[in-house]
Backbone as CSV, one residue per row, in Angstrom:
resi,resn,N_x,N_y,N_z,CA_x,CA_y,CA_z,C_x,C_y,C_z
1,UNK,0.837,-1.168,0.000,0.000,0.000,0.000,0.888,1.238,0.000
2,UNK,0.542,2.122,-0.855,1.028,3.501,-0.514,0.425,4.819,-0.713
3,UNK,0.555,6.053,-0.807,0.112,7.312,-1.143,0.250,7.746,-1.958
4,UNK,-0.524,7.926,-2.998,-0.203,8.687,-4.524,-1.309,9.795,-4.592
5,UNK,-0.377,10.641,-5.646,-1.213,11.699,-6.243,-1.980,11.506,-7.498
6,UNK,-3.324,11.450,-7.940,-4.103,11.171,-9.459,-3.621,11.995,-10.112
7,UNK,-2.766,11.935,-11.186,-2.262,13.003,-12.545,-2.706,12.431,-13.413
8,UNK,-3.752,11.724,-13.496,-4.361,11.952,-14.916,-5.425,10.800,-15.485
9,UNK,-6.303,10.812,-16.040,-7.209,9.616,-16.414,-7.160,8.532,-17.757
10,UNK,-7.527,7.602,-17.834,-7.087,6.656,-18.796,-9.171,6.548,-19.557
11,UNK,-9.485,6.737,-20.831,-10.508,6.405,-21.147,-10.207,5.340,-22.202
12,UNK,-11.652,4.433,-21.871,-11.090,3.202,-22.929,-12.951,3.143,-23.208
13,UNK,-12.787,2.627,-24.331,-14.257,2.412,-25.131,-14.283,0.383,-25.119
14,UNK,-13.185,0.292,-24.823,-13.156,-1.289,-24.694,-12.965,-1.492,-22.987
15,UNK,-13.322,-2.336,-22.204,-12.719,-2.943,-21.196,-13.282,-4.828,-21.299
16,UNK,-12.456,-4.770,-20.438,-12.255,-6.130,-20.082,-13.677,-6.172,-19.034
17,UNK,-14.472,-7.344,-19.208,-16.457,-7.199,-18.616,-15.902,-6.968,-16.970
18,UNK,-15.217,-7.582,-16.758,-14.639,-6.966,-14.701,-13.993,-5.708,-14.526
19,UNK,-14.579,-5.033,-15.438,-13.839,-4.228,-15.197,-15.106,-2.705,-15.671
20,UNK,-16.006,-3.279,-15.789,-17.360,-2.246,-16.211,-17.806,-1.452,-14.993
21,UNK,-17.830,-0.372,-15.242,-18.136,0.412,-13.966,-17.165,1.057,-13.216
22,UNK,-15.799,1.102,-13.653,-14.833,1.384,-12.840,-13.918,2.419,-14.128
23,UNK,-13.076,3.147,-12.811,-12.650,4.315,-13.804,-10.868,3.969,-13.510
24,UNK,-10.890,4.070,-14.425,-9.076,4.139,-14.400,-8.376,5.656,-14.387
25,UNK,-7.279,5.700,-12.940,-6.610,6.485,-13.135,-4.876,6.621,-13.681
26,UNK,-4.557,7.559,-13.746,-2.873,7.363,-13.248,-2.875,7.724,-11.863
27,UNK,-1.965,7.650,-11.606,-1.003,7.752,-10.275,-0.053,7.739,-9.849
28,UNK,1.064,8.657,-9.054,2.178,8.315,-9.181,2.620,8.774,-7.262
29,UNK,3.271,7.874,-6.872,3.933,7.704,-5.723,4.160,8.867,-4.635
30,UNK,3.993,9.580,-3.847,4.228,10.723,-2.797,4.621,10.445,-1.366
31,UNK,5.307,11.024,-1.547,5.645,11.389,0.294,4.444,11.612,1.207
32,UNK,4.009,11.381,2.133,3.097,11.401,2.837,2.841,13.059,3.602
33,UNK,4.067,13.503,4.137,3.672,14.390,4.383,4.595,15.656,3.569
34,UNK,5.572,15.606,2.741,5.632,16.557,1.577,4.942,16.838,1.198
35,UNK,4.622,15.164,0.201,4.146,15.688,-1.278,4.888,15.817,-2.663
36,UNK,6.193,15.934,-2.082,7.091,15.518,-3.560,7.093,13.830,-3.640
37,UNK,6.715,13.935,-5.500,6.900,12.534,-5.981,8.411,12.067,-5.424
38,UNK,7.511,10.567,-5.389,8.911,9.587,-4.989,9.779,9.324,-6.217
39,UNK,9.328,9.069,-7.184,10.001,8.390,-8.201,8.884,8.899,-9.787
40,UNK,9.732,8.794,-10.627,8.957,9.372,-12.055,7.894,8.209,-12.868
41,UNK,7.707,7.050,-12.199,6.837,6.084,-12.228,5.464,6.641,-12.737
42,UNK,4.705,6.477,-13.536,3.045,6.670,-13.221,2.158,4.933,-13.253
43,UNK,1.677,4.590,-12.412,1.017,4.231,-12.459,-0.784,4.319,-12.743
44,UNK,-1.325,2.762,-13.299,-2.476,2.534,-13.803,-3.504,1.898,-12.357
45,UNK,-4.386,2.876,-12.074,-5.199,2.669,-10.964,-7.056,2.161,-10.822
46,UNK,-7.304,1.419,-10.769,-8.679,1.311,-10.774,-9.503,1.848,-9.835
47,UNK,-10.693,2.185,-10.025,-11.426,2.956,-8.664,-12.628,2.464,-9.269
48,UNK,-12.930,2.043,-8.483,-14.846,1.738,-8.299,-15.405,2.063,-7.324
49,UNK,-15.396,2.467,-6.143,-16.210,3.065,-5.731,-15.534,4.552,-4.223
50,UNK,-14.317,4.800,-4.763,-13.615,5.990,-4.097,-14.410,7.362,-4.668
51,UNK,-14.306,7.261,-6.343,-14.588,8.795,-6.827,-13.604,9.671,-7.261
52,UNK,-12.410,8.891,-6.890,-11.134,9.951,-6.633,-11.239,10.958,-8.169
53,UNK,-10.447,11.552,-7.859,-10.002,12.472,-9.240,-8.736,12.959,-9.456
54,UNK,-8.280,13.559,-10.708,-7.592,14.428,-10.708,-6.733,15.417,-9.627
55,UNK,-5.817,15.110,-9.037,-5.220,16.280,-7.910,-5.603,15.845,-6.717
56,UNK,-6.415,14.574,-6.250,-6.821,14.092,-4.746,-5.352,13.464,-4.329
57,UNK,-5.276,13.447,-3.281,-4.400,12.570,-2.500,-5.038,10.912,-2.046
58,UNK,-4.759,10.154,-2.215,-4.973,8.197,-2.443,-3.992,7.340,-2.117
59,UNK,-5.114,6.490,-1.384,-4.614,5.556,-0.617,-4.675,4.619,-1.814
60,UNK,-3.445,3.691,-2.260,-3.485,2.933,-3.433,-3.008,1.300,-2.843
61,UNK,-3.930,-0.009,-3.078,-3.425,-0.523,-2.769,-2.790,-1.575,-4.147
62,UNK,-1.459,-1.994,-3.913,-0.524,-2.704,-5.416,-0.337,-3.891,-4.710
63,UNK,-1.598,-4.676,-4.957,-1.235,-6.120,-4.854,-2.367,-6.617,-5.498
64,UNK,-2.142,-8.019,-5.789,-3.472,-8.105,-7.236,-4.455,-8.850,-6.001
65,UNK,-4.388,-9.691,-5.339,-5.158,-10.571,-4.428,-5.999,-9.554,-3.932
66,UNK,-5.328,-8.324,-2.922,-5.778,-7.927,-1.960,-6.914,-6.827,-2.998
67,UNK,-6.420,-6.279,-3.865,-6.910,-5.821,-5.197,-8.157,-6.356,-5.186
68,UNK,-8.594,-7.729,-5.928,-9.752,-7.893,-6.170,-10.585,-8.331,-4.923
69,UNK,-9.965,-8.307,-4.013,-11.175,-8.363,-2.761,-11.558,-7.121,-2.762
70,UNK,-10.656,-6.195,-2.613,-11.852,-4.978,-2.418,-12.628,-4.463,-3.642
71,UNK,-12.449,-5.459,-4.651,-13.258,-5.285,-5.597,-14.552,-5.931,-5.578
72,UNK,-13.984,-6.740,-4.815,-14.770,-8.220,-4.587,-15.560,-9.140,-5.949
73,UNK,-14.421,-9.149,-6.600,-14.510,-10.049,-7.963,-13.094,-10.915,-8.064
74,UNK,-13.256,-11.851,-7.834,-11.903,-12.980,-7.805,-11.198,-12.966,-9.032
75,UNK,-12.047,-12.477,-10.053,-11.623,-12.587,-11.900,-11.180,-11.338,-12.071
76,UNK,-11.578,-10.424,-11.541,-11.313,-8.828,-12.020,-9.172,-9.225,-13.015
77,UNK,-8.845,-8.451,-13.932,-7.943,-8.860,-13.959,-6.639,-7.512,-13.472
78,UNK,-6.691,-7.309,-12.099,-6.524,-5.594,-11.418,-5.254,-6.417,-10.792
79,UNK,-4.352,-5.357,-10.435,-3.872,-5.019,-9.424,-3.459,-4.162,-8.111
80,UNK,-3.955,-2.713,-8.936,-3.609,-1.488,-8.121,-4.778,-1.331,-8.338
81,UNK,-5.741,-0.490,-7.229,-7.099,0.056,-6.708,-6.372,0.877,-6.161
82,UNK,-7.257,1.660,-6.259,-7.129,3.111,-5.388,-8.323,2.414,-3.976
83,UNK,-8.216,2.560,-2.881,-9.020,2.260,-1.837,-9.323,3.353,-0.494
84,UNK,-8.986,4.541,-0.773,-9.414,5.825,-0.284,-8.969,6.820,-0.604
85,UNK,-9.285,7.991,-0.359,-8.584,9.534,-0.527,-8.337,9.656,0.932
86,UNK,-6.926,10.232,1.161,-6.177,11.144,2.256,-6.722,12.130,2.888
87,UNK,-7.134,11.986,3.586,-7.278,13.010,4.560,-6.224,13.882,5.318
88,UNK,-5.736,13.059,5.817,-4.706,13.495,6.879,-3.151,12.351,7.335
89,UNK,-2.221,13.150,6.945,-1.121,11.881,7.335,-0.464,11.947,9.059
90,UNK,-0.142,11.441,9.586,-0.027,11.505,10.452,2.085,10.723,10.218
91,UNK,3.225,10.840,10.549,4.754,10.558,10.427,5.542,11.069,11.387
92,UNK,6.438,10.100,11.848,7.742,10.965,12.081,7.161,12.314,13.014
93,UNK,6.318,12.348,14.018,6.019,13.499,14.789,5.769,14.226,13.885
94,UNK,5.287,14.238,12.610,4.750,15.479,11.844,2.791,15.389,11.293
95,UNK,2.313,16.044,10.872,1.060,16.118,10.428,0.504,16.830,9.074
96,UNK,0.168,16.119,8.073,0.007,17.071,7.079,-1.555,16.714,6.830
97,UNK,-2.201,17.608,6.519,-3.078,17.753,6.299,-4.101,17.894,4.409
98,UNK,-4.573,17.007,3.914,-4.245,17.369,2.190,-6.000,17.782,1.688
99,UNK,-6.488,17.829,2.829,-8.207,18.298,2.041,-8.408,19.665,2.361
């Protein structure tokens, strides 16, 4: 699991049927309480029922198992879900705050 920022959306006129109803983002890796990217990576994120968008702060989880449980489709063919937006980080005696 980690913290990413949404930079940007993926539209497809095709998906795969486990995958209907769900929006694909990018995403790419953050410091929790910076905010500077970790690495120049973007990742491909699924969301079905967060909402996230563009510029939210996300809780992403990158594992395919744990993935389709919270999809709760055993077939989905996912690995990274987005599984909340950030509120608040809490580190290292520090506090950042991102809503």
């Amino acid at each position: 699991m980690f913290i990413a920022k949404v930079v940007g959306n993926v539209w497809a006129t095709r998906k795969h049927k486990n995958l209907e109803g769900t929006k694909l983002l990018l995403v790419r890796r953050i410091d929790g309480i910076s905010g500077k990217f970790l690495d120049e990576d973007v990742m491909l994120a699924v969301d079905k029922f967060i909402d996230a968008g563009i510029g939210n702060i996300v809780l992403v989880m990158d594992e395919g198992n744990s993935a389709r449980q919270i999809l709760n489709d055993k077939k989905a063919p996912v690995r990274t879900v987005i599984c909340g937006i950030v509120d608040t980080v809490f580190a290292k005696g520090q506090t950042k705050k991102w809503h």
